[in-house]
C-alpha positions as CSV (number, residue, x, y, z in Angstrom):
1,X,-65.8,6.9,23.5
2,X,-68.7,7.6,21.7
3,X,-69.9,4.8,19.4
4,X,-70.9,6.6,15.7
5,X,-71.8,3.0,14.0
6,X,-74.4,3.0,16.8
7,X,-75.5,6.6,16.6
8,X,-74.6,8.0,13.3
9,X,-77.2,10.4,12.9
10,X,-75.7,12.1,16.0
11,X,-72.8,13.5,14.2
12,X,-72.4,17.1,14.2
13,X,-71.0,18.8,10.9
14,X,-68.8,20.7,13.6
15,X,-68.0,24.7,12.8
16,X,-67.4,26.7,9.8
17,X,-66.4,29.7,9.0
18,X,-67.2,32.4,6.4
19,X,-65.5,33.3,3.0
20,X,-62.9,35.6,3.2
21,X,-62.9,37.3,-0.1
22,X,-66.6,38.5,-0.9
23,X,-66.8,36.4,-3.9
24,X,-65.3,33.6,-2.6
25,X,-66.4,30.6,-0.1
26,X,-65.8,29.4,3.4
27,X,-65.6,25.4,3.2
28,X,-64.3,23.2,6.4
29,X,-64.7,19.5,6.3
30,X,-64.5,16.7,9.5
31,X,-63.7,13.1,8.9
32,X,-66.6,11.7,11.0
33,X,-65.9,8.1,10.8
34,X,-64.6,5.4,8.3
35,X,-67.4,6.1,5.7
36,X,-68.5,9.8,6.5
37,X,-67.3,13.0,5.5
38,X,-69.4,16.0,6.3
39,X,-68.8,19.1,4.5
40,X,-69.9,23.1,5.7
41,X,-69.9,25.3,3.0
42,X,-71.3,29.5,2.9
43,X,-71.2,32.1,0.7
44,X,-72.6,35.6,0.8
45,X,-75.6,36.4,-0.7
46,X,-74.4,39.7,-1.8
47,X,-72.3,38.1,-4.1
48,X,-73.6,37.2,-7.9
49,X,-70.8,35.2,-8.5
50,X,-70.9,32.4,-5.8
51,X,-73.6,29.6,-4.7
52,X,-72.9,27.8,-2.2
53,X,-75.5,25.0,-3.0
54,X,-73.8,24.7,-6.4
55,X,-70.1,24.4,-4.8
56,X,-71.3,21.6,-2.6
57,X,-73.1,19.7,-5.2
58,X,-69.9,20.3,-7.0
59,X,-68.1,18.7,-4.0
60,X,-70.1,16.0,-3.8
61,X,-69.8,15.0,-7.5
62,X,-66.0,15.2,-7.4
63,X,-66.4,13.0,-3.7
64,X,-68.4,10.5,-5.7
65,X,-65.8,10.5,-8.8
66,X,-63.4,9.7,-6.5
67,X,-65.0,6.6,-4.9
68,X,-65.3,5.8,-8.7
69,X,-61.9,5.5,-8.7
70,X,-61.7,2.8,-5.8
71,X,-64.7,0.7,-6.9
72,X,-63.2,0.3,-10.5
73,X,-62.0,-3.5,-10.7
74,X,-58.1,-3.2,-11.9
75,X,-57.9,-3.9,-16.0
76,X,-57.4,-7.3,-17.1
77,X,-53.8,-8.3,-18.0
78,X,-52.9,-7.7,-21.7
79,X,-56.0,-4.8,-22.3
């Protein structure tokens, strides 16, 4: 079994695959771990309308928001 706490830069993002629609996006994910996600995002550059530098900076924002959500001590009674 390979160990990735030991060797976590050795994690490959694994394939992808293109958009299917010209204007839209291919996006795969793996679940490399406890703490790591690795996204694969493409677009074609033919298209005005996509960026996929933009959708994955989208994805990591909504990734962080939702470790926001789990880091958030509960409300205090009565507030």
């Amino acid at each position: 079994m390979f160990d990735l706490n030991k060797f976590p830069d050795h994690v490959s993002s694994g394939g992808g695959f293109g958009p299917v629609a010209d204007d839209g996006y291919g996006v795969s994910y793996i679940i490399a771990g406890e703490n790591l996600i690795t996204f694969h995002v493409s677009s074609k550059f033919s298209s005005p309308e996509t960026d996929s530098q933009r959708f994955a900076r989208n994805i990591r924002q909504a990734m962080l928001d939702i470790a926001g959500l789990f880091d958030k001590p509960p409300p205090a009674a009565g507030k």
